[in-house]
Structures are given as C-alpha cells and as structure tokens.
C-alpha positions as a Python dict, from the first residue, in 0.01 Angstrom:
ca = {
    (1, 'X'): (0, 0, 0),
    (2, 'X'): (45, -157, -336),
    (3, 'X'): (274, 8, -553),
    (4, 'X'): (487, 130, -259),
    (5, 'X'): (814, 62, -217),
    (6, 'X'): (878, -177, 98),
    (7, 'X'): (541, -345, 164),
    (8, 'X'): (505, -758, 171),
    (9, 'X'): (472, -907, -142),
    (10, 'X'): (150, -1106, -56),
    (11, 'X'): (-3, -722, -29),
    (12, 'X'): (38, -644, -444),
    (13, 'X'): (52, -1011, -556),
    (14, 'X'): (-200, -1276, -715),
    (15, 'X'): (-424, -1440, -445),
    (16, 'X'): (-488, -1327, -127),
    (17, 'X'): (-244, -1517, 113),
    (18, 'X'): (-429, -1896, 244),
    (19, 'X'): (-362, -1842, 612),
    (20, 'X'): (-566, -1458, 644),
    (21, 'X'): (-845, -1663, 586),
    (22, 'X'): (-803, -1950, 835),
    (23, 'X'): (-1014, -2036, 1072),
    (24, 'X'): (-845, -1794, 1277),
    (25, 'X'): (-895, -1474, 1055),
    (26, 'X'): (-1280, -1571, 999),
    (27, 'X'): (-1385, -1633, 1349),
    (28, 'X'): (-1603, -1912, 1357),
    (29, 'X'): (-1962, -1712, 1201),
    (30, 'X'): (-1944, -1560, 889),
    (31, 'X'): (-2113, -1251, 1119),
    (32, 'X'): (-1756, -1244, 1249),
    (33, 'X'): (-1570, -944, 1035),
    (34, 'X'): (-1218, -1033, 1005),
    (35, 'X'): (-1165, -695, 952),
    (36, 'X'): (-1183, -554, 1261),
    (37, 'X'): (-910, -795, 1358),
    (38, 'X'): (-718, -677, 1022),
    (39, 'X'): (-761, -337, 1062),
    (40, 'X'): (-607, -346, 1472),
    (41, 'X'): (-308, -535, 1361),
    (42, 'X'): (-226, -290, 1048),
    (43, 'X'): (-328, 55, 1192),
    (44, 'X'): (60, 132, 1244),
    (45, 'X'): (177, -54, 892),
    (46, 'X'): (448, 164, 714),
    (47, 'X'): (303, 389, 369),
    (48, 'X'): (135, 674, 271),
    (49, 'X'): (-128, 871, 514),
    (50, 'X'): (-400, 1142, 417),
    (51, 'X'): (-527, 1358, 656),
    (52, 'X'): (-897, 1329, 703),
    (53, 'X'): (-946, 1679, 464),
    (54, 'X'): (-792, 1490, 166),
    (55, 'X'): (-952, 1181, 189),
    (56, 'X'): (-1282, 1370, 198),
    (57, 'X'): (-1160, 1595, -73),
    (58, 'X'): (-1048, 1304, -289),
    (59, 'X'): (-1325, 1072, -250),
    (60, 'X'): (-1536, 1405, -443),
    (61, 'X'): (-1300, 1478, -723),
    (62, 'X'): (-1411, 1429, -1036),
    (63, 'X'): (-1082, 1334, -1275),
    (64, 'X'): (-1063, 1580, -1576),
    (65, 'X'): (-1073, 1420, -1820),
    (66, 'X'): (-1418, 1201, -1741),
    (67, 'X'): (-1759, 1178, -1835),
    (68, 'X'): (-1982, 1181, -1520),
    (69, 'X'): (-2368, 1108, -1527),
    (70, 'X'): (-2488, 1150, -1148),
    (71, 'X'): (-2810, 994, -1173),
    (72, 'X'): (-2712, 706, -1353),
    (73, 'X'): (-2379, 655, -1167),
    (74, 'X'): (-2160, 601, -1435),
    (75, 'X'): (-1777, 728, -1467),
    (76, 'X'): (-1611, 672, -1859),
    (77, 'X'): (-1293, 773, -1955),
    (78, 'X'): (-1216, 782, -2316),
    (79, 'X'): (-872, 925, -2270),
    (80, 'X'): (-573, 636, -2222),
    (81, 'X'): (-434, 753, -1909),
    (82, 'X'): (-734, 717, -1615),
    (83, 'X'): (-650, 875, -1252),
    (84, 'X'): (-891, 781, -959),
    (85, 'X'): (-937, 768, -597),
    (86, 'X'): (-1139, 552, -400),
    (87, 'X'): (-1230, 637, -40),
    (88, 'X'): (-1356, 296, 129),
    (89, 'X'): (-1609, 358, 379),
    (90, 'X'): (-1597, 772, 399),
    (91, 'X'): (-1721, 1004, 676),
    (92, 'X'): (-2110, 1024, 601),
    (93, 'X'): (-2176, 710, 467),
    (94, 'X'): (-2322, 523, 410),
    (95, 'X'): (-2080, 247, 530),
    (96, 'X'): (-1912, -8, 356),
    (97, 'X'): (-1904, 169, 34),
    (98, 'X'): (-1697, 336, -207),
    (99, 'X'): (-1698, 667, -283),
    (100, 'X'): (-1563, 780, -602),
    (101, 'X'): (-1625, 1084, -773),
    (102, 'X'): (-1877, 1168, -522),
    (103, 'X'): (-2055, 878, -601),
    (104, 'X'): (-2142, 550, -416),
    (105, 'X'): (-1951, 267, -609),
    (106, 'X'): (-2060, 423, -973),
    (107, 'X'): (-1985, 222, -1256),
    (108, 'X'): (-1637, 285, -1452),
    (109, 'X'): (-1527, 237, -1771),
    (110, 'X'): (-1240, 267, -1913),
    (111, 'X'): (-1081, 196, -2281),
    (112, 'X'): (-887, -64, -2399),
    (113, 'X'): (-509, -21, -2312),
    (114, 'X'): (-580, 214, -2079),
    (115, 'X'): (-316, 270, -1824),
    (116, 'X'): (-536, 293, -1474),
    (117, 'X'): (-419, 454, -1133),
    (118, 'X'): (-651, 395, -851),
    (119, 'X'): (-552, 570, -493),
    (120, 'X'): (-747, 382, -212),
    (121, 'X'): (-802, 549, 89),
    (122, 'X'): (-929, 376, 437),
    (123, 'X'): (-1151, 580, 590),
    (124, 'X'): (-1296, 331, 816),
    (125, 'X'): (-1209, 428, 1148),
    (126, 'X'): (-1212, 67, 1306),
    (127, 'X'): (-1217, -209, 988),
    (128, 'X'): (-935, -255, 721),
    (129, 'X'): (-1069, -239, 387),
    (130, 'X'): (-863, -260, 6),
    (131, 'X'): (-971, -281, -330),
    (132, 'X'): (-930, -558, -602),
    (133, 'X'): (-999, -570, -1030),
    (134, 'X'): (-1136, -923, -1049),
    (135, 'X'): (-1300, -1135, -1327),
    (136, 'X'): (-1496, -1315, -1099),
    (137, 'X'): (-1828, -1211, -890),
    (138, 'X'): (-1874, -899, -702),
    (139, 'X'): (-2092, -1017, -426),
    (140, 'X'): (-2201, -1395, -463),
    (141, 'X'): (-1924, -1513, -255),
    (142, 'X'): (-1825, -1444, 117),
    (143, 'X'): (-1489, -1481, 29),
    (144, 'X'): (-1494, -1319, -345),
    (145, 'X'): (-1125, -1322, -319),
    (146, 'X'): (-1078, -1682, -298),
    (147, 'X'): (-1308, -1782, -646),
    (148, 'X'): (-1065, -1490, -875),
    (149, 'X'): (-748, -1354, -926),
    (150, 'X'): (-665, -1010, -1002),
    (151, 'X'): (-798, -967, -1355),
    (152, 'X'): (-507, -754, -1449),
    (153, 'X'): (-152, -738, -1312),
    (154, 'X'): (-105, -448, -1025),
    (155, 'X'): (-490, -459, -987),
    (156, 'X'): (-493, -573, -647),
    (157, 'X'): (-448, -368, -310),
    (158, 'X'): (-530, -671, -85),
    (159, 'X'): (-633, -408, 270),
    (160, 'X'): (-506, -85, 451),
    (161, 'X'): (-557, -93, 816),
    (162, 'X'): (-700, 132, 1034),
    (163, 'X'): (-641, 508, 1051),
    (164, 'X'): (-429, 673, 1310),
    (165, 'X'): (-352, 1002, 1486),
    (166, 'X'): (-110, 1027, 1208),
    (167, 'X'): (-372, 998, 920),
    (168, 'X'): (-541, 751, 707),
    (169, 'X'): (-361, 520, 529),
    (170, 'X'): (-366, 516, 100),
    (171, 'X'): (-189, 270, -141),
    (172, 'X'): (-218, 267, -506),
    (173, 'X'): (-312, 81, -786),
    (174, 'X'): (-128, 114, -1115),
    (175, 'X'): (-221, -152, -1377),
    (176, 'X'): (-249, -165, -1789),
    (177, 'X'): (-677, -256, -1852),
    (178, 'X'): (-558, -457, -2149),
    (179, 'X'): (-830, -684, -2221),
    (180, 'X'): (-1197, -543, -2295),
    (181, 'X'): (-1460, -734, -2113),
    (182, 'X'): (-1683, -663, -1761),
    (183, 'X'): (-1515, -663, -1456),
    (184, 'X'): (-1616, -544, -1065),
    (185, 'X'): (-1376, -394, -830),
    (186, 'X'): (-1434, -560, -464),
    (187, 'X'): (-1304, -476, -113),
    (188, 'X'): (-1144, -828, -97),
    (189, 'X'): (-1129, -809, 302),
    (190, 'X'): (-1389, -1164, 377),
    (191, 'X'): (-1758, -1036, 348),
    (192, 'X'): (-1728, -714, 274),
    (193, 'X'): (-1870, -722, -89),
    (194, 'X'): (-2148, -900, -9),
    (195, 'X'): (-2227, -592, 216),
    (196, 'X'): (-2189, -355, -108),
    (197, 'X'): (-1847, -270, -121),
    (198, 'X'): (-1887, -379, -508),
    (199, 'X'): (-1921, -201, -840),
    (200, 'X'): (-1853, -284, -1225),
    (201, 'X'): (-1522, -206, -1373),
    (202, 'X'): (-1592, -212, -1760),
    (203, 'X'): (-1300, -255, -2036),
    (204, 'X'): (-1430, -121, -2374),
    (205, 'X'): (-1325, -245, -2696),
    (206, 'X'): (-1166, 57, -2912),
    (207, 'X'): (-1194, -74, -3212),
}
C-alpha cells in the first residue's frame, strides 16, 4: 500500500514500527509466523485489489524493455525508467517466494539513477507478506528488518494482508536507485526471508 494515498505512515516510512515486533507480534517461538496474525488483521485494509487473473498474469510479465536470462535468473534493465511486479507467494508455488518475470526471486539490476516502480501483489491466501530494498542481509537475520533501513527512499512496502472475496491486495513501490552498490529485496514480515523470500537487487555504476 505504499505510494497510496491514505495508508499509515509507518506502512511507507524508515523502520518497521517497534511494537509489530513485540513479544506479542512474534509469539513466543520463532516457529510462530507473525504473519498469519498480520495478514487476519489487514485482510480488509483500504487500497488497491487484483483479481486472482492479474496477479497471475503479472507475476509472468516480462517488462519491455529488459534483458531476461531464464536459466541463470537474472533481470537487467539498462533503460532509466524500470517497471516491475512482484507476486509474493503465487498460486503454484513454491511458497514463500517471489515471482517476478516468471521467475523465482531472479536477480535484478538496474542502472544508476534509475527511477524503479515495483507493484507487490499478496497472493498468500492466509499470511501477509511486503517487500523491502535494504542494504543489509537478505536472510541472516530473523528479523532482517530490524538490522537495515530502506536503502533508498520509497523502497519499502512494510506488508499487505490477506486476500479477500474482493481481490488481492497490491501497493507500490516508487523510488530513485541512486547509489550503485548490491542490495537484496526482502519480505520484511519476521522470518520470512530466512524462508527464501530474498533475492539481490543490484545498482550498476553507468559510468
């Protein structure tokens, strides 16, 4: 639901608000997905819905103007203006994924100055999932969230709750990728990277 008019700020801003993650939020196991509880209590959250069709449809386009290499599961864009979609956790699997491009969480890259739109999609019919640009880790941390900041302003799309008879719910990402370096994109929801909802997000230098 970031970059939609009307959500909470916490949703599209730096960190990932302290008290999600209390004791309360985790459970007391890490084998406890806070998610579940996430995804219950945001199912009916105001924003944009896809029907089941698009997400499927979206989570298999293949933007334009990129370079796809299937069996090496790369995406580059040399172009400045990159347009994705992410589909967290799509109909056939496998689960806890991405799927962009029709490829399980393939490596992008992107130039320098590049100005990045990401749609996320939850297709997860029971767990809240979103999708964060961070410096940090993609999957050493339970909390990956909590160790990084968003490594670029807008990058962040902290969850989208569960789907409902009146569609699956999508938010957007909008963000300038203004300094080259190695990044991953993570589902920030607690755990959920460490169960591979992780790839690298890669800022080349154009010079």
């Amino acid at each position: 639901m970031t970059g939609v008019n009307g959500v909470p700020g916490w949703m599209r801003g730096g960190r990932f608000p302290a008290y999600m993650i209390g004791p309360g939020m985790m459970g007391t196991s890490a084998s406890a997905d806070p998610g579940k509880l996430m995804g219950r209590l945001w199912a009916n959250a105001p924003g944009p819905r896809v029907t089941p069709a698009q997400a499927a449809r979206a989570g298999n386009q293949v933007p334009p103007s990129a370079h796809i290499n299937q069996a090496a599961r790369t995406i580059t864009f040399t172009t400045g203006s990159v347009h994705l979609a992410a589909v967290a956790s799509p109909a056939g699997g496998p689960d806890e994924t991405f799927r962009i491009a029709g490829m399980v969480n393939p490596k992008i890259t992107v130039p320098a100055g590049a100005q990045v739109s990401i749609q996320v999609i939850n297709a997860d019919p029971d767990t809240a999932h979103g999708l964060v640009i961070t410096s940090g880790p993609g999957q050493s941390s339970w909390m990956p969230m909590m160790t990084s900041r968003p490594a670029f302003t807008g990058a962040a799309l902290w969850f989208l709750g569960n789907p409902t008879t009146a569609g699956m719910h999508a938010g957007t990402l909008t963000f300038t990728a203004a300094t080259p370096g190695t990044y991953h994109y993570v589902c920030p929801v607690p755990g959920h990277a460490q169960k591979g909802m992780a790839g690298l997000f890669t800022v080349s230098n154009t010079s």
